[in-house]
C-alpha positions as CSV (number, residue, x, y, z in Angstrom):
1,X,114.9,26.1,114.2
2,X,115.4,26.1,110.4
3,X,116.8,23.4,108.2
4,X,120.3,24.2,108.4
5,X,120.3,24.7,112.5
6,X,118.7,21.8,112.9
7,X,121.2,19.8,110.5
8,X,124.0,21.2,112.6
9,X,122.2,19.9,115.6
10,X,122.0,16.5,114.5
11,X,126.0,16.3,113.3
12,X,127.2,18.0,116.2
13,X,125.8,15.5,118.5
14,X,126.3,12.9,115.9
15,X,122.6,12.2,115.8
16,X,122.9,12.1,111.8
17,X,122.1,9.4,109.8
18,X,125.4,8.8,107.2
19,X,124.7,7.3,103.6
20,X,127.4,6.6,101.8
21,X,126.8,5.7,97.8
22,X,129.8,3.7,96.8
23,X,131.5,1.1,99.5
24,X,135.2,0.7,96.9
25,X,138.6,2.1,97.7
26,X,137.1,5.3,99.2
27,X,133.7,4.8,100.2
28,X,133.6,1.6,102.5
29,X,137.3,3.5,104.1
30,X,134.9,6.5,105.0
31,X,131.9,4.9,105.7
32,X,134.0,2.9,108.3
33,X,135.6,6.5,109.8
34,X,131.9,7.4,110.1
35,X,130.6,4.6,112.1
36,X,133.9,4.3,114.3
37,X,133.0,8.5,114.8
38,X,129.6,7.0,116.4
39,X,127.4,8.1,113.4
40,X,124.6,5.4,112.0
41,X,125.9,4.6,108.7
42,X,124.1,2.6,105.9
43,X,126.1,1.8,102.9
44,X,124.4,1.6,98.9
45,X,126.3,-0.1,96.7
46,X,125.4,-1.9,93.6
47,X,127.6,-4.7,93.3
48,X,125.3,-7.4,95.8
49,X,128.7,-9.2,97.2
50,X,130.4,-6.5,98.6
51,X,127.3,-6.0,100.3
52,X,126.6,-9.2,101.5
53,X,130.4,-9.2,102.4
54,X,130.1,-5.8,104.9
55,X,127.0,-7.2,106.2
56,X,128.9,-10.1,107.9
57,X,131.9,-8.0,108.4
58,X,134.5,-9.5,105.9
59,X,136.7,-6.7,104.7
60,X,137.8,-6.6,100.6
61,X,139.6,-3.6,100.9
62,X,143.3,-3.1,101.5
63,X,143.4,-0.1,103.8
64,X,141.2,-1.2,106.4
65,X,141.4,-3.8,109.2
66,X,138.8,-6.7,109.3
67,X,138.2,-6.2,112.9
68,X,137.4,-3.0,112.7
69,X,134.8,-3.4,110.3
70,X,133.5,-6.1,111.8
71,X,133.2,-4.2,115.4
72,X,131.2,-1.7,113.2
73,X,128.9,-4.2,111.9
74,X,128.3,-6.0,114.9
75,X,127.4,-2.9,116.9
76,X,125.1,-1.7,114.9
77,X,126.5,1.3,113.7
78,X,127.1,0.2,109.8
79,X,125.2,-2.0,107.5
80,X,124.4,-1.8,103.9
81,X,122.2,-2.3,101.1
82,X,121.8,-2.5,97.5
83,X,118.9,0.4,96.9
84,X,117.9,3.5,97.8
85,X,115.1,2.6,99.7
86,X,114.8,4.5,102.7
87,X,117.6,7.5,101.7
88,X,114.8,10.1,102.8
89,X,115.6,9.0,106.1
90,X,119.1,10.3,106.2
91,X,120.9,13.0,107.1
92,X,123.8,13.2,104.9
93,X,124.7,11.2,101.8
94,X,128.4,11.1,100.6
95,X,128.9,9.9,97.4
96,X,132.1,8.0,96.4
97,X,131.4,6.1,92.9
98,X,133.6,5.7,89.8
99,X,134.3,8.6,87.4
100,X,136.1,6.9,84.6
101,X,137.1,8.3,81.2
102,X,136.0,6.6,78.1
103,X,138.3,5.5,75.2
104,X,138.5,9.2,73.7
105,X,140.0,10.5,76.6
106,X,136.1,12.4,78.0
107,X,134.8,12.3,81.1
108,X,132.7,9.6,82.0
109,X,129.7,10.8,84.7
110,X,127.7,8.1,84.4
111,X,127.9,7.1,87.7
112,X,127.5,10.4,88.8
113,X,124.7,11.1,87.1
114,X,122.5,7.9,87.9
115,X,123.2,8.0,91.5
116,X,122.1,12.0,91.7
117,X,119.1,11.0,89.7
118,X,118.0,8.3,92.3
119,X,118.9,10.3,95.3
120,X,116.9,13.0,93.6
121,X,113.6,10.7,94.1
122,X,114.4,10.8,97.3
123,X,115.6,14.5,98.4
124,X,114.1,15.9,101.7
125,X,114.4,19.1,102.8
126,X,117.3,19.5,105.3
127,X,119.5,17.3,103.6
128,X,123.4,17.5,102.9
129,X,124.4,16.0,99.3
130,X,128.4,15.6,99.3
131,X,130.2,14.1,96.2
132,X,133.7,13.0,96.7
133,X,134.0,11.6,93.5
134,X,137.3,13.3,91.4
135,X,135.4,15.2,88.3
136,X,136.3,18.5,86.6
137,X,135.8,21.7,88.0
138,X,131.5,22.6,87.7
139,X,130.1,18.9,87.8
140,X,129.0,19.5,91.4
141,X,127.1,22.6,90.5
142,X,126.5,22.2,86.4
143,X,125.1,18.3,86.6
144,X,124.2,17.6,89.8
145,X,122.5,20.9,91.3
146,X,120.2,20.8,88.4
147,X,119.1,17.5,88.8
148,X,118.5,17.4,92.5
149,X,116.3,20.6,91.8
150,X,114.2,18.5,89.6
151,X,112.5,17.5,93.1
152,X,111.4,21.2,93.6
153,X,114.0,21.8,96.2
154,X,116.0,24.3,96.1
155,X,120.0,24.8,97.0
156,X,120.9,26.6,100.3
157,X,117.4,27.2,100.8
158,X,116.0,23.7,100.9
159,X,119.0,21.1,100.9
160,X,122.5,21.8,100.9
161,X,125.0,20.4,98.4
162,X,129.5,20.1,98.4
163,X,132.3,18.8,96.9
164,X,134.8,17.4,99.2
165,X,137.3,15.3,96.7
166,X,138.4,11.9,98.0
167,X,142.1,12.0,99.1
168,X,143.3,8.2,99.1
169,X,146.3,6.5,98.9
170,X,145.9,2.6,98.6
171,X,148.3,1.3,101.1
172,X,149.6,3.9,102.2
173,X,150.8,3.2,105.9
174,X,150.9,6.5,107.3
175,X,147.9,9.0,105.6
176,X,144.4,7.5,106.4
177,X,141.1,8.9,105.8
178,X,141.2,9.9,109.2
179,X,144.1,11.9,109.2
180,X,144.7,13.3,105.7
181,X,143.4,16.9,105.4
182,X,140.5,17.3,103.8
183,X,139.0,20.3,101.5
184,X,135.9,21.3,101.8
185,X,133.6,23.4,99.0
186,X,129.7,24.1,99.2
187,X,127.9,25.5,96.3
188,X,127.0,28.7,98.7
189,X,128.0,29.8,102.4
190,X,125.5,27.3,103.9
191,X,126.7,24.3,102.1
192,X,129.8,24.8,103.3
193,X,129.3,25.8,106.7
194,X,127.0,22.3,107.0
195,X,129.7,19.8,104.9
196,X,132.1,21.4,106.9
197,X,130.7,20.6,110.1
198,X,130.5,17.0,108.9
199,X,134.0,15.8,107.9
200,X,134.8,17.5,111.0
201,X,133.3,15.3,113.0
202,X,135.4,12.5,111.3
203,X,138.3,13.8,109.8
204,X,141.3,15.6,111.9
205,X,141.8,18.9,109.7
206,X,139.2,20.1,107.5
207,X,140.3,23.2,104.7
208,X,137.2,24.9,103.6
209,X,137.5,26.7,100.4
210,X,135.1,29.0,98.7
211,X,133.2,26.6,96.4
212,X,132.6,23.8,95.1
213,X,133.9,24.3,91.8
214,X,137.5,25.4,93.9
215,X,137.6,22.1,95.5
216,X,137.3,19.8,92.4
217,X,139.9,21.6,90.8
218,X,142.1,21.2,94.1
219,X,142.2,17.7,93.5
220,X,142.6,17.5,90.0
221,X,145.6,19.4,90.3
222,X,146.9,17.5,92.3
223,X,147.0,14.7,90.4
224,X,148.4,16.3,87.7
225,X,151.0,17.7,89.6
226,X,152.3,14.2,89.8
227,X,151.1,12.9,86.6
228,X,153.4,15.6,84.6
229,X,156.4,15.2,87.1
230,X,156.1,11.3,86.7
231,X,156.2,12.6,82.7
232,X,159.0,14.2,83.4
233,X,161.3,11.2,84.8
234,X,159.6,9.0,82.2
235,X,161.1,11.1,79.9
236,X,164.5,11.7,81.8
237,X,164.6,7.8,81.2
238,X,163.9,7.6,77.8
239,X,166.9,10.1,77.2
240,X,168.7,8.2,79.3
241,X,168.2,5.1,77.2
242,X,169.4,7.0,74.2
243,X,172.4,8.5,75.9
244,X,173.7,4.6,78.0
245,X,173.4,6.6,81.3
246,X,171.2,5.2,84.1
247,X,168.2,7.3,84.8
248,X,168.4,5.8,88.7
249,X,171.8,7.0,88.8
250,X,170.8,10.0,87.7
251,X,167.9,10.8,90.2
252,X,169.9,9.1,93.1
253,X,172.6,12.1,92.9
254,X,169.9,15.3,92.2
255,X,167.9,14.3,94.4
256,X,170.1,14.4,97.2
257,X,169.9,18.4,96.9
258,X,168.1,19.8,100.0
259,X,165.9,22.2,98.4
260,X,164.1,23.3,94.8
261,X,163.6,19.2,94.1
262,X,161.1,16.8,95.0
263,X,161.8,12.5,94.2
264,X,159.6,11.7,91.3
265,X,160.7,7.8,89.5
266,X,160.1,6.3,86.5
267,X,158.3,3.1,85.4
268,X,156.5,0.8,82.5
269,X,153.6,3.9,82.9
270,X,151.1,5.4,85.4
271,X,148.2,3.2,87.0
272,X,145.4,3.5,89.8
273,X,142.3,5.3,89.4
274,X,143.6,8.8,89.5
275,X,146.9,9.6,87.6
276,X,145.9,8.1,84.0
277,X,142.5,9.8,84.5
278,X,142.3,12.7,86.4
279,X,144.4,15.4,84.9
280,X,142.0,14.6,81.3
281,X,139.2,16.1,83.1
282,X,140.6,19.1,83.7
283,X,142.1,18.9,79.5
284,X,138.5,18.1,78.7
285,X,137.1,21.0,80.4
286,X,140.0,23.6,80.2
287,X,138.5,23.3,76.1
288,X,135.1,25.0,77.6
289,X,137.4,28.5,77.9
290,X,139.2,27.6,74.8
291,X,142.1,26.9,76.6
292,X,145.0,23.9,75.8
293,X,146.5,22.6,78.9
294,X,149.4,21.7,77.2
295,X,151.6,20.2,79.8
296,X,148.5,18.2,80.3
297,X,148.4,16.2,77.0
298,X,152.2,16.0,76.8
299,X,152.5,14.3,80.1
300,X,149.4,11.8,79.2
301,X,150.7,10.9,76.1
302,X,154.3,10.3,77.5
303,X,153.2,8.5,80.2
304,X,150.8,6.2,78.1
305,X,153.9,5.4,75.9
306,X,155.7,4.1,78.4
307,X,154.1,0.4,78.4
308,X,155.2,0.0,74.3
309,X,158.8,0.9,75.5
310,X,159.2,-1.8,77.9
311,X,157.9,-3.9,74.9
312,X,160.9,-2.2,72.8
313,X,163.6,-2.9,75.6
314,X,162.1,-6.4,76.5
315,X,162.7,-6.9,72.4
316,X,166.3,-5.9,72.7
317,X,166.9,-8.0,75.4
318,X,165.8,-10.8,73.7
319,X,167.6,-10.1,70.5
320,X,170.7,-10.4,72.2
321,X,169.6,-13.6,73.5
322,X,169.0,-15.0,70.0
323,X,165.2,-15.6,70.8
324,X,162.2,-13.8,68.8
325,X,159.5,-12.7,70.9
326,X,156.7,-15.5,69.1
327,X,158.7,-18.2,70.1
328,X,159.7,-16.7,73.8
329,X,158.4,-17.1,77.3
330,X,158.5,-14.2,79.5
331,X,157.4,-13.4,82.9
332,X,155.7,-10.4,84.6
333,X,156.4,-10.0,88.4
334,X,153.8,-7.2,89.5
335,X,149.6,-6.7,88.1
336,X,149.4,-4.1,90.8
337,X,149.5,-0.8,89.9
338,X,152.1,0.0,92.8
339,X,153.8,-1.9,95.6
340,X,152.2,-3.9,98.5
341,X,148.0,-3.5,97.1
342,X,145.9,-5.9,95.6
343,X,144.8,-2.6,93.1
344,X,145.0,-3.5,89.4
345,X,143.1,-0.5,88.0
346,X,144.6,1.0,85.5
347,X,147.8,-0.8,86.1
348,X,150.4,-0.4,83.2
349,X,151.5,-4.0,83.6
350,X,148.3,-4.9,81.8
351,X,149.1,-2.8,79.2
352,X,152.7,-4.9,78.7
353,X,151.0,-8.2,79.3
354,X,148.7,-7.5,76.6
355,X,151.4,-6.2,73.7
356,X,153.4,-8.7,74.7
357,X,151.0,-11.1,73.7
358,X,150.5,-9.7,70.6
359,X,154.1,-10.6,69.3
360,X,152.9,-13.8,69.8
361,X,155.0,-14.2,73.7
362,X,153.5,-17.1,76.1
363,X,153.1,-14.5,79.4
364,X,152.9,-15.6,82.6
365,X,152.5,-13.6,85.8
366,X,153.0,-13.7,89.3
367,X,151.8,-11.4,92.1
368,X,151.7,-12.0,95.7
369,X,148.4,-9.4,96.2
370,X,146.5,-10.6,93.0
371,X,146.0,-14.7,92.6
372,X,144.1,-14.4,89.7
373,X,142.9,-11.9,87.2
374,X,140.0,-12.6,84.4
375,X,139.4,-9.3,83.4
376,X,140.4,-6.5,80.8
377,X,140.1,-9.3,78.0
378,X,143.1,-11.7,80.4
379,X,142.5,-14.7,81.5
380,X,145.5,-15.4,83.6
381,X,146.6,-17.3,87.0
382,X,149.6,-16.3,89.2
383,X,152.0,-18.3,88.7
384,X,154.6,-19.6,92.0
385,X,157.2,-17.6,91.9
386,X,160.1,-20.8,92.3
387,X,163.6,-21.7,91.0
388,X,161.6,-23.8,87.6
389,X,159.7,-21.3,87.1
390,X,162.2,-18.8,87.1
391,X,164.6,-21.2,85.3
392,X,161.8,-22.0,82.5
393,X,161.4,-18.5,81.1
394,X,163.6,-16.2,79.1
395,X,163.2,-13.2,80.4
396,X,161.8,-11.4,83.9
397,X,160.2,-8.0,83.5
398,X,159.5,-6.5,86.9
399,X,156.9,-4.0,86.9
400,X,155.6,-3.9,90.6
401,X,158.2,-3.9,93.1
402,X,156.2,-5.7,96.0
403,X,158.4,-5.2,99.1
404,X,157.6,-9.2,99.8
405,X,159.6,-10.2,96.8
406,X,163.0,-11.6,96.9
407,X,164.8,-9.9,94.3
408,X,168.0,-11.6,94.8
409,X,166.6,-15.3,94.3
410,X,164.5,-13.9,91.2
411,X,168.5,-12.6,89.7
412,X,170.1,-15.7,90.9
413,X,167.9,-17.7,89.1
414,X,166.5,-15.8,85.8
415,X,168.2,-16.0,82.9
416,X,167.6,-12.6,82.5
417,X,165.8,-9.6,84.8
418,X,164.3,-6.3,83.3
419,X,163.7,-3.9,85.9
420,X,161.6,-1.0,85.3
421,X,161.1,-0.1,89.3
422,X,164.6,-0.4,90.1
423,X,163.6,-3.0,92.7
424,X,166.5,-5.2,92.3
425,X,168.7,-2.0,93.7
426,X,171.7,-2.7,95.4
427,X,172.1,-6.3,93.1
428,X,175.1,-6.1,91.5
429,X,174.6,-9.0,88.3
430,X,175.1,-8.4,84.7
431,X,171.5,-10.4,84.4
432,X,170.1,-7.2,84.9
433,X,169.1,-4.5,82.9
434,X,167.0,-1.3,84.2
435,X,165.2,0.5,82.6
């Protein structure tokens, strides 16, 4: 049989060995799918703890259950390591590592590039190379084909190498990796025929497109679908600041129209590792075809403004209070980038915490997902969320509306709330100010 009948043969009867490069937020949730879909699955990772941690079977991800990942372990069927030692012996390697952006706004492949580099040493013919990483249209075929051809293998004759982009949701309670369609693009016919055949194994509904380049821009339109929507509302509230109408008001009403509208809200900004990030790929490499994605920039740097104007309404709020922010104490009730996750990436609340502190404000924080946080230059402990310590600040700025939170007893005992999540909906108090 030849290479890619004899791949087929192996994931159809689920005889493949799984790699998976990357156990965070979307690699250890596959990696488990994998195993669970009775594949052998060893998991690379870089970071020794989380290794140690899936070796024993303790879970540090949201989305997944504990005993499910320890059923995994214990059977055999997933384990993981820090190197690449012994990748020639598997089948199919996902990859699932960071693809930040760095502080001009450029596409960050590290990650990418290091990981293809070392699997490169490695490459067997008969192999499937998928990256699920989010990256600009062409990094599967521009970066990595080149580099895995360093090993004298050859594309579609040799190996075979796709871009399936990584469609998660962090806490999400309904759309799991299991059931959320996934798109499927090989850099020829075979590649997709072969990476297509895999996620079906695991994944309910696959969608194979024509290449590999088409499924990296799928998902970065996506996400800036929603990043210039979220704009939009962002903007909608800054209007509606201008004008003394309430934005939520406002939505409530259009969006009870059955058609031509979908619910977007505003918010102190955009967080997670997608949103901020995503959509300036596709800016960065729209420039290639000297073309400006317009709506692209606009919604980034609307979006990214939104942090300063909490700061500018927290001010107001405390003008009217007689307090000036260097001598005031104010308290941030959400790190999380959204409601009910421990995920902090890119959160905007950061982004207050830290301009707050710059006008000299004593912050505190509290957040029932995230006890602690000594990163991004904060050194910072959450703080109970009681009656003192309610009554012992001036002002409450919530920026994460955890569904665990008891909005009421946070208005009844602040001496004043601003809400930038309209979590304190349905409180009627003139504590409150929205955003």
């Amino acid at each position: 049989m030849d290479l890619k009948t004899t791949l087929l043969d192996k994931i159809t009867s689920h005889k493949a060995q799984v790699g998976v490069v990357g156990l965070g937020y979307v690699g250890l949730p596959f990696a488990l799918e994998a195993a669970r879909a009775g594949f052998q699955v060893l998991g690379i990772e870089r970071n020794p703890e989380r290794v140690a941690k899936v070796n024993r079977g303790e879970n540090y991800i949201d989305d997944i259950r504990e005993e499910d990942l320890k059923a995994a372990v214990e059977t055999g069927q997933l384990r993981a390591q820090v190197s690449f030692d012994g990748v020639e012996d598997l089948d199919v390697i996902v990859i699932a590592v960071p693809t930040p952006l760095t502080r001009h706004l450029t596409p960050e492949l590290k990650y990418v590039v290091h990981v293809t580099r070392e699997l490169s040493k490695h490459l067997r013919p008969g192999q499937l190379i998928s990256l699920e990483s989010t990256t600009y249209p062409g990094t599967t075929e521009e970066v990595m084909l080149p580099i895995l051809e360093e090993s004298g293998l050859k594309a579609e004759q040799d190996f075979f190498l796709a871009h399936s982009p990584e469609r998660v949701d962090p806490g999400n309670k309904r759309w799991k990796t299991k059931n959320t369609t996934k798109v499927v693009g090989g850099v020829g016919p075979a590649s997709s025929e072969v990476a297509s055949a895999f996620y079906g194994q695991i994944i309910d509904k696959i969608v194979p497109v024509s290449s590999a380049k088409t499924a990296e821009l799928v998902k970065v339109y996506e996400n800036t679908f929603r990043a210039v929507n979220i704009a939009l509302v962002n903007e909608l509230a800054l209007l509606c600041d201008r004008m003394g109408l309430n934005v939520w008001e406002v939505l409530d009403a259009a969006f009870t129209k059955p058609f031509g509208i979908m619910p977007f809200y505003p918010g102190p900004g955009v967080g997670g590792h997608c949103i901020p990030l995503d959509p300036h790929y596709l800016e960065w490499k729209a420039r290639e075809y000297n073309f400006r994605t317009r709506f692209i920039g606009l919604a980034g740097e609307i979006n990214r403004h939104m942090p300063e104007f909490v700061r500018q309404k927290a001010w107001r709020l405390l003008n009217e209070m007689g307090k000036a922010p260097s001598r005031s104490r104010i308290l941030i009730l959400g790190l999380a980038y959204k409601h009910d996750v421990s995920d902090w990436r890119e959160s905007p609340a950061i982004d207050v915490i830290r301009l707050l502190q710059q006008d000299g404000a004593e912050v505190l924080y509290h957040d029932p997902y995230i006890p602690s946080f000594h990163q991004e230059g904060l050194d910072l402990d959450s703080v109970p969320l009681t009656a003192e310590t309610l009554q012992s600040v001036d002002l409450v700025i919530i920026t994460t509306p955890h569904t665990n939170v008891d909005y009421r007893f946070v208005v009844a005992h602040a001496p004043r709330v601003l809400d930038t999540r309209y979590a304190t909906r349905g409180i009627q108090s003139e504590k409150v100010t929205l955003l």
